[in-house]
C-alpha positions as CSV (number, residue, x, y, z in Angstrom):
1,X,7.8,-6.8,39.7
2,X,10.7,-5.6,37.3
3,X,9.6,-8.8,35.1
4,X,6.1,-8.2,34.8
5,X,6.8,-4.4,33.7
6,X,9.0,-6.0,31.0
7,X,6.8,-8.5,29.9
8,X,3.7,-5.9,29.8
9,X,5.9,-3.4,28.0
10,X,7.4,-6.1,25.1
11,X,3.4,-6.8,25.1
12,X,2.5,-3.0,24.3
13,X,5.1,-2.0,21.7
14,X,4.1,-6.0,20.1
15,X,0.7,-4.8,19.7
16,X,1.3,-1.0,19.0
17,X,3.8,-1.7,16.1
18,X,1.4,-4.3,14.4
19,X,-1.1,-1.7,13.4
20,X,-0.2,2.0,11.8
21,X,-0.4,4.1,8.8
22,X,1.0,2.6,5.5
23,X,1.6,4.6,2.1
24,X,0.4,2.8,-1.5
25,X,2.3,4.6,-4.5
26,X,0.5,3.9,-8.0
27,X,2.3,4.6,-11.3
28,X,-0.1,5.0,-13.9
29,X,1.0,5.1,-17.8
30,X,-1.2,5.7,-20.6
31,X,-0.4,5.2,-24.5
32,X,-2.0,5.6,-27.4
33,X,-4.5,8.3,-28.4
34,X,-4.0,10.1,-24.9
35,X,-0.6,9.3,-23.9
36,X,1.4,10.2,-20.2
37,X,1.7,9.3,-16.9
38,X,0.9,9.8,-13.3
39,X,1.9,9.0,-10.0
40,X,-0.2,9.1,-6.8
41,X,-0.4,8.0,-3.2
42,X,-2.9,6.2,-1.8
43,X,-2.8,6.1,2.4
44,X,-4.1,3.6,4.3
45,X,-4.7,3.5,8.4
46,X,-4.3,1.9,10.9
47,X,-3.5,-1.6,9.1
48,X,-1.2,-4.3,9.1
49,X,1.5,-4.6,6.7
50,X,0.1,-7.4,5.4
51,X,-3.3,-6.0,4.9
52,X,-2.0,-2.9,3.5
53,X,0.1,-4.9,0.3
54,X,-3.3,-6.7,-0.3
55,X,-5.2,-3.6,-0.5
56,X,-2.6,-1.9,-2.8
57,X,-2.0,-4.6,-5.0
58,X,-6.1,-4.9,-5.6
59,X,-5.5,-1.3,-6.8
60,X,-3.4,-2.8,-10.0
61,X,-5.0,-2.0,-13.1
62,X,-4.3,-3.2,-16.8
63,X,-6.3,-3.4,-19.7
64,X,-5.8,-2.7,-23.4
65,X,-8.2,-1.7,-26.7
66,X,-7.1,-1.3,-29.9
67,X,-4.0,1.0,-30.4
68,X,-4.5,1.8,-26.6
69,X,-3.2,0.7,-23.6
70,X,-3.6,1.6,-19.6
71,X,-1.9,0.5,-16.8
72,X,-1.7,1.0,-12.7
73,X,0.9,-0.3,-10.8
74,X,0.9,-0.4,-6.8
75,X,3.3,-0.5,-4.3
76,X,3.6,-0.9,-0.9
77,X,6.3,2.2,0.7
């Protein structure tokens, strides 16, 4: 009896800890004509840690026009 409690429990925390809420930090930097920066957080839930990077990393932004540049860059906390 003792065994199959363990074995359900291990089963449980497997599955509980796969899942949960992960937090997406973007740095975004400006330069140019309008010039600064800002930092937000982006929250996602209930994912894996795998899912979250993928979504957070699709979140990167770069691009540049003349004498003007933007960029966003995502990480996983």
């Amino acid at each position: 009896m003792k065994k199959i409690i363990l074995v359900v429990a291990v089963a449980v925390l497997a599955l509980a800890s796969c899942k949960k809420d992960r937090n997406c930090t973007c740095t975004e930097t400006a330069s140019g004509l309008i010039s600064g920066s800002n930092v937000s957080d982006t929250t996602f839930t209930k994912v894996s840690k795998n899912e979250a990077e993928t979504k957070c990393t699709a979140l990167d932004e770069n691009f540049s026009v003349t004498g003007q540049s933007y960029s966003k860059t995502c990480t996983l906390k």
